[in-house]
Structure formats: structure tokens, C-alpha cells
C-alpha positions in Angstrom: 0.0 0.0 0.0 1.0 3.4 -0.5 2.6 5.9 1.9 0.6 9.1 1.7 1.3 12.6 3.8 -0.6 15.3 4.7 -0.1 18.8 5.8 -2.7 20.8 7.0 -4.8 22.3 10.5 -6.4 20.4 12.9 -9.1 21.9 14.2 -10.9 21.3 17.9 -14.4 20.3 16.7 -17.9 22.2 19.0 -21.1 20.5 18.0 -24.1 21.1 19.8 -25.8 17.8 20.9 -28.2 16.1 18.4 -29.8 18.9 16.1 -29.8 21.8 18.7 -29.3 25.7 17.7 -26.3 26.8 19.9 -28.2 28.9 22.1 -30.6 25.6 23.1 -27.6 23.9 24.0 -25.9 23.6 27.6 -23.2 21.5 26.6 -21.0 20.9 23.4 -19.3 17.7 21.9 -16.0 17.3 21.3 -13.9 16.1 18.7 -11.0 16.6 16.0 -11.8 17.8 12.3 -9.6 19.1 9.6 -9.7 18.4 5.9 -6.1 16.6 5.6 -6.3 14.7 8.7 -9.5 13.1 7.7 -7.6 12.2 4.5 -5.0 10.9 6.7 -7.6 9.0 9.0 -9.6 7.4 5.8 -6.7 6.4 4.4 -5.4 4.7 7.2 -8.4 2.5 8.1 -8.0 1.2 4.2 -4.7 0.3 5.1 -2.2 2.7 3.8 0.9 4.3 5.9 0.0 7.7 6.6 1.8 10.8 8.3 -0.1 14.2 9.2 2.5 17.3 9.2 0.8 20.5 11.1 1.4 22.1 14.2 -0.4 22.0 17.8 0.8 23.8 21.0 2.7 21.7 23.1 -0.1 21.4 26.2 -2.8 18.8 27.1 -5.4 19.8 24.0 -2.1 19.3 21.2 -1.5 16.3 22.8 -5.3 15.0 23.1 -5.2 16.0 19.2 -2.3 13.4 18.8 -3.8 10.6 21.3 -6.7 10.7 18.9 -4.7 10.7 15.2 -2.6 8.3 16.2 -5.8 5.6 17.7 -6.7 5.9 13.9 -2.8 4.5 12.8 -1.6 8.1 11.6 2.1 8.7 12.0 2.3 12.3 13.7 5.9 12.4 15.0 6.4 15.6 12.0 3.5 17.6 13.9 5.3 20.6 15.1 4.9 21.6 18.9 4.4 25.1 18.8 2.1 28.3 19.6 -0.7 28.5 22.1 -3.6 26.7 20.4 -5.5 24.9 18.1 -8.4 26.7 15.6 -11.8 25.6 16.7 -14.8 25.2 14.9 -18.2 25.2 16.2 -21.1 23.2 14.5 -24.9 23.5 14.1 -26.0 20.5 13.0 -29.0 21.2 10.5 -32.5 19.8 10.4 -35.0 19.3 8.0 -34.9 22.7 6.4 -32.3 24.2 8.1 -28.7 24.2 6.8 -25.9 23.4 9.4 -24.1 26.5 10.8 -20.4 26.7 11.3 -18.7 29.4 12.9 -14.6 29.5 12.6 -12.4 30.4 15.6 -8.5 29.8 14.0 -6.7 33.5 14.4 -3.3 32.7 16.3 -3.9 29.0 15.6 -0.3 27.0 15.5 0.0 26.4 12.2 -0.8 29.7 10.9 2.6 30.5 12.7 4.4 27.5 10.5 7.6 28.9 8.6 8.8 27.6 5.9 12.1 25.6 6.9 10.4 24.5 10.5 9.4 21.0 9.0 11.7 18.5 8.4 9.9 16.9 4.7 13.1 15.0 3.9 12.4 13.1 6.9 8.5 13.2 6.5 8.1 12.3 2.5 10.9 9.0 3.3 9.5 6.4 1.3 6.4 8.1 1.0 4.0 8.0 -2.6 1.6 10.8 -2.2 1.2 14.2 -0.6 -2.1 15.6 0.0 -2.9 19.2 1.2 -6.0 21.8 0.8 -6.5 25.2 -0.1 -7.1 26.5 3.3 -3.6 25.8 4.6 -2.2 28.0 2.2 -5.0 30.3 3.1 -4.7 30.8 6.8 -1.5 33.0 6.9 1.7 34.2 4.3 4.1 31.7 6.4 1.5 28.9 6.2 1.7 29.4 2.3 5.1 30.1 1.8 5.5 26.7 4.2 3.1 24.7 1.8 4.9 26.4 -1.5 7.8 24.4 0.0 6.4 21.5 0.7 4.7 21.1 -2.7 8.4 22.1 -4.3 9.8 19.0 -2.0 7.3 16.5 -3.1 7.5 17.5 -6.8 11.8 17.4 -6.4 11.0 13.5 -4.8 8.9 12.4 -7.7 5.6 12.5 -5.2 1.9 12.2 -6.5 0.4 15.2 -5.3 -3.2 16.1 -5.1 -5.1 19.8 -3.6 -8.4 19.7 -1.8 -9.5 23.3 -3.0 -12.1 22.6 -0.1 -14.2 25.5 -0.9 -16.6 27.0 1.9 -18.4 30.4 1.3 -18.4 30.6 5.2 -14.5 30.8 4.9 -15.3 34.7 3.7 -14.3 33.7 0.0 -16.8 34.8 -2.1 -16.5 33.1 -6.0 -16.5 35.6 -8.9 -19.4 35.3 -11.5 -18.5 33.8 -14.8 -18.8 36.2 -17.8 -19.2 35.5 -21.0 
């Protein structure tokens, strides 16, 4: 099986219970989400090595974030141990008629603060096949691009597959331009 990496945020994941609006709710559940580490997780349960490269501040919740990649076989010993916290996202779950809400908390998140440089992909793409990120990492700050930018130029130099999420979400603040003809 192939070796894939990804690179990418882990966010802390806020869901009111069952289909509750967050003002109903007294309580929240927790849990981990993030585009590349679900790639990561997925890709593990059908069997193939996989490594997740982000960063998470070096306290309990970074390494709670780790406990739970690596139950799901993802190698996270690249995962950088800096800054003071994860991004959080809150979800709505809809019902019926109404859509799911989402409301982003990542400013000052850990990776956001990744340079280029700070991780090591010689190490990380070792016998790897594949490298997977999204267009949000890029996205969340100019060192988090610049630190993709290199990682994409790393894989390319090692003969890697690579493949992009684009990962579009008009709640990101992205708005798409119209088409015209």
C-alpha cells in the first residue's frame, strides 16, 4: 500500500448535541476535524501508511489532538509543537430545512505561525508516494503558504503524486466571482 502525507490544521471540533441551535444547548461535543487529517484517517483505516505534518501547541489539548490521530494509525511524529492553540470550529448540526451552521475560531492558531524551513519533509516524504494538502492551509496566513509552497516544491523534487483539496466553503469569507461570457 502506499505511503501518503498530509499537511494541513487540525481543528478542535464544538457540535451542539443532536440537532440543537447553539443557544438551546448547555453542553458541546468534542472532537477533532480538519480536511487533511480526515484524508489521513480514511486512508489509514484502508490500510495505507500515513503521516499528518501540522502544528499544535505543546499542552494537554495538542497532545489530546495526537492521542486521537494516532488511535486511527496516523504517524504524527512531523507535527510541530508550537504556539498556544488549536483553531476551533463550532457546528450546528441542520434539520430538515435548516442548513448546518459553522462558525470558525482559528486567528493565532499554531500552524498559521508554521515557517517555511520548521518542517523537516526530507524526513517526513521517506519512502512516501503521495502528498495531499487543501487550499485552506495555504489560506490561513503568508508563512503557512510560503510553508506549503515548500512542501509542494519538496514533493515534486522526490517524484511524489500530489493532489489539492480546493475545499471551498463560502463561510470561509471567500466569495467566487461570477462567470462572464
Amino acid at each position: 500500500m502506499a505511503t501518503v502525507v498530509t499537511f494541513g490544521e487540525l481543528m478542535l471540533r464544538l457540535k451542539s448535541p443532536g440537532f440543537q441551535r447553539f443557544i438551546q444547548s448547555a453542553s458541546l461535543e468534542s472532537t477533532f476535524g480538519g480536511g487533511e487529517a480526515n484524508v489521513a484517517v480514511s486512508l489509514s483505516q484502508f490500510g495505507h501508511e500515513t503521516r499528518f505534518v501540522s502544528a499544535f501547541p505543546a499542552n494537554p489539548i495538542g497532545d489530546w489532538a495526537i492521542a486521537e490521530l494516532r488511535k486511527y494509525g496516523v504517524d504524527c511524529q512531523y507535527v510541530l509543537r508550537q504556539g498556544d492553540r488549536l483553531g476551533i470550529y463550532f457546528l450546528e448540526g441542520g434539520a430538515s430545512q435548516r442548513a448546518s451552521n459553522v462558525v470558525y475560531d482559528r486567528a493565532g492558531s499554531s500552524i498559521a505561525a508554521t515557517q517555511p524551513g520548521q518542517a523537516n519533509w526530507s524526513a517526513g516524504f521517506a519512502d512516501a508516494h503521495w502528498f495531499h494538502v487543501t487550499g485552506i492551509t495555504p489560506a490561513l496566513s503568508a508563512s503557512a503558504a510560503a510553508a506549503t509552497k515548500q512542501a509542494l516544491e519538496t514533493a515534486k523534487a522526490r517524484g511524489l503524486t500530489t493532489s489539492m483539496d480546493l475545499n471551498f466553503r463560502r463561510n470561509y469569507g471567500i466569495q467566487p466571482r461570477p462567470i462572464r461570457s
